[in-house]
C-alpha positions in Angstrom: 74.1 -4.7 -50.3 72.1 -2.6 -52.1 69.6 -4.9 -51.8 69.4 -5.1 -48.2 69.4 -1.4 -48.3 65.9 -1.6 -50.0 64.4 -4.3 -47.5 65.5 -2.0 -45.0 64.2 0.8 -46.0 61.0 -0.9 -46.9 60.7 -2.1 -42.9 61.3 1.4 -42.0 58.6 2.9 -43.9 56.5 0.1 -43.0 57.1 0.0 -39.3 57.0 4.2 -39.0 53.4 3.9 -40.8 52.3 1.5 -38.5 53.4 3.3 -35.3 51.8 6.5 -36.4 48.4 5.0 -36.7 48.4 3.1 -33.8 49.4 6.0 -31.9 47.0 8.5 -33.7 44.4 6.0 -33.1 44.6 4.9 -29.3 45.6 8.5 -27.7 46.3 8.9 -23.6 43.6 7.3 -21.9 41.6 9.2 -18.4 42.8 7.2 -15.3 41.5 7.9 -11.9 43.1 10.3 -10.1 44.5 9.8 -6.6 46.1 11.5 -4.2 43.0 14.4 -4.5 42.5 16.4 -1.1 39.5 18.3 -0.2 38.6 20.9 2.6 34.8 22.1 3.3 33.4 25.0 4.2 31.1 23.4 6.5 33.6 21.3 8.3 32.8 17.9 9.7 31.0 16.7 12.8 33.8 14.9 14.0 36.7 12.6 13.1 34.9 9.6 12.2 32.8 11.8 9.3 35.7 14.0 8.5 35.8 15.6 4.5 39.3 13.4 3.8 37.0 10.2 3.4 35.4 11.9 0.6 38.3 11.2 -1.8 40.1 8.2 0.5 38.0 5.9 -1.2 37.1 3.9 1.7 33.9 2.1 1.2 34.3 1.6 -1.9 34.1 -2.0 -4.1 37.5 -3.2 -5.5 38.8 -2.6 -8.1 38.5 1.2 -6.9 37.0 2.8 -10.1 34.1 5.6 -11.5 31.8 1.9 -11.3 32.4 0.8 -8.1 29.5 0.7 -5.5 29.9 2.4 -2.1 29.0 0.7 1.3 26.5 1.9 4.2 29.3 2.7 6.7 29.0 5.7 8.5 32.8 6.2 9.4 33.4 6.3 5.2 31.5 9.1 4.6 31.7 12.8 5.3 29.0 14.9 7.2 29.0 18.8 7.9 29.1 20.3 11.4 26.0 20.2 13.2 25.7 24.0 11.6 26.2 23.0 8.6 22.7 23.1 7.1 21.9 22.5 3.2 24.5 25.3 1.4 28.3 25.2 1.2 31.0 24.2 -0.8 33.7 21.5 -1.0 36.9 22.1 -2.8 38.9 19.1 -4.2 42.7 19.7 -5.1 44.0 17.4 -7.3 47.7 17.7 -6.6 48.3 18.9 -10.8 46.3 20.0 -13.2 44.5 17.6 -15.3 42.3 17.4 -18.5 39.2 16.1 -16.9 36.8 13.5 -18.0 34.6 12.8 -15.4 33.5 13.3 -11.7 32.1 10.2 -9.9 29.8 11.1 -6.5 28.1 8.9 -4.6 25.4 10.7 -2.5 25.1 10.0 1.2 24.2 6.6 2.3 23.5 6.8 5.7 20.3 8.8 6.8 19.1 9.8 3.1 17.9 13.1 3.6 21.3 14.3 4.7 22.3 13.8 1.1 22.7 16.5 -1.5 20.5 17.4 -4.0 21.0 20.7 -6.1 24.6 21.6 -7.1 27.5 23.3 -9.4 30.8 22.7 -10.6 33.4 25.6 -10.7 36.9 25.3 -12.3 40.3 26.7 -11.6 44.1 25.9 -12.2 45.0 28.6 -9.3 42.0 28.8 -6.7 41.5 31.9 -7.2 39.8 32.7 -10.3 36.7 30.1 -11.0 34.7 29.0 -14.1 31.5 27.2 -14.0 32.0 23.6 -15.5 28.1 23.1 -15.6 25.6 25.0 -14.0 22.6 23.6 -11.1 22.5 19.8 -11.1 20.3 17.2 -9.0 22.2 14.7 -7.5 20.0 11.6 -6.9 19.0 10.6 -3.3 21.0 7.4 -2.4 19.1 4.2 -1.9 20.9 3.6 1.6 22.4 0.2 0.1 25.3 -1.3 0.8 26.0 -1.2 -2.7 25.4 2.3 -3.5 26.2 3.1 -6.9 27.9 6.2 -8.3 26.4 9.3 -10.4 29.0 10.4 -13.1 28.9 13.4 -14.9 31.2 15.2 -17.5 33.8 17.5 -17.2 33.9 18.6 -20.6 37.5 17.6 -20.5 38.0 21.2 -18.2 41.9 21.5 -17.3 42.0 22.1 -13.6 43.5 21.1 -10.5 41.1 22.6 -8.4 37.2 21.5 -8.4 34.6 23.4 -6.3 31.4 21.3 -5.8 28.6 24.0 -4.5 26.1 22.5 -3.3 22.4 24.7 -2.1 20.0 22.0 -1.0 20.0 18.2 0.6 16.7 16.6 0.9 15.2 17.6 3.8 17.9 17.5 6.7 17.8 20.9 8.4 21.2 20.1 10.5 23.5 18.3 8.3 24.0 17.9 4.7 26.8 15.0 3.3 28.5 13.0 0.6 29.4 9.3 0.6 32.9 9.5 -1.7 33.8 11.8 -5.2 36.5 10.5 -7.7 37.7 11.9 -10.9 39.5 10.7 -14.0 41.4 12.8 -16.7 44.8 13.3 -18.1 47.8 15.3 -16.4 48.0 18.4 -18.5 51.6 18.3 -17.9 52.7 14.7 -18.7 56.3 14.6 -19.2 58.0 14.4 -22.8 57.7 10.2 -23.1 54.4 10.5 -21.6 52.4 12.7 -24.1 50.7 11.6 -27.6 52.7 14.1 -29.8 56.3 12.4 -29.5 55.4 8.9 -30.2 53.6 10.3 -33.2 56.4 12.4 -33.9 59.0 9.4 -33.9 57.2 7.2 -36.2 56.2 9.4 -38.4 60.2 10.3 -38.9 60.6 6.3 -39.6 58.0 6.6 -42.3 59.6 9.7 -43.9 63.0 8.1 -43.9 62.0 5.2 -45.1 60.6 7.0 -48.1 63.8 9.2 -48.3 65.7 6.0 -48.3 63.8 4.4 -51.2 63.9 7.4 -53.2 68.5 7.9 -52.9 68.1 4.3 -54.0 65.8 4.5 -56.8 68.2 7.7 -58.0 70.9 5.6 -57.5 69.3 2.9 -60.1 68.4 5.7 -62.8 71.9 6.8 -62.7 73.5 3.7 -63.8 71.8 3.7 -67.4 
């Protein structure tokens, strides 16, 4: 019995060590995020371009992902109202709020000039109160491919669950300024017990420490006898 006790305790400890690094070592892991909504303050020239296509992810290769390319389709794109001009600002809703990785935008692939070109990120978990992610950034003119690919940049791992994009110039359109498609990939900042890195830690560190609580009672146990 006693020495089953032992072996046991010996798996324990063994087992609770290996979980902990493993764990430790491979934490939560940025998906992309669906289900993001978005509303302009430029509108959209009609139905066809409207600003939900910017996160529907129509037009875009399969398997969806920050990689995939983006088609030439007009109808999977947005495009501001014909008052739009080159300022305004887009702002994405991600449902929750997220540790965020990255943002993936693919500029617009129709008539090129129509595209973006300066912008900013903002920040806010209420959209109300903003924080500047990262400050005046050129977005690269599309190609007008049909495999368009996508421009990522980092998020600093901001939490959020609202993202403003500002954007203050296109490249050369004086009507209409527009966006192909813009993902993003993070963690939920409020994952649910199971779900976050601490507890699994947690647990197998407790089978490591009672595995050496275990082998200690019996190695007490074996100095007592003499």
């Amino acid at each position: 019995m006693k020495q089953l006790i032992s072996t046991l305790a010996k798996t324990i400890t063994f087992t609770g060590f290996i979980a902990s690094v493993i764990f430790a070592a491979n934490p939560a892991q940025a998906v992309l995020i669906s289900g993001v909504s978005v509303t302009s303050s430029k509108g959209s020239i009609d139905a066809n371009n409207d600003v939900y296509h910017l996160t529907d992810q129509s037009g875009l290769s399969l398997p969806v992902s920050l990689g995939s390319t983006h088609d030439a389709v007009s109808n999977n794109t947005w495009l501001s109202n014909n008052a739009g001009g080159a300022s305004g600002n887009l702002v994405f809703n991600l449902g929750q709020s997220y540790v965020l990785n990255q943002v993936g935008i693919w500029n617009y692939n129709g008539t090129t000039a129509r595209g973006v070109q300066d912008f900013s990120i903002d920040a806010s978990t209420d959209n109300i109160s903003y924080s500047s992610v990262f400050g005046t950034t050129t977005l690269n003119q599309s190609g007008g491919t049909s495999t368009e690919a996508s421009q990522l940049f980092n998020l600093n791992t901001t939490t959020a669950q609202y993202i403003r994009l500002n954007y203050t110039s296109n490249y050369g359109d004086g009507t209409f300024t527009g966006l192909s498609e813009v993902q993003f990939d993070g963690v939920a900042a409020t994952a649910v017990p199971w779900e976050t890195d601490a507890l699994p830690i947690i647990g197998s560190t407790g089978l490591f420490t009672l595995g050496i609580l275990t082998k200690r009672k019996l190695a007490k146990a074996k100095l007592s006898q003499f």
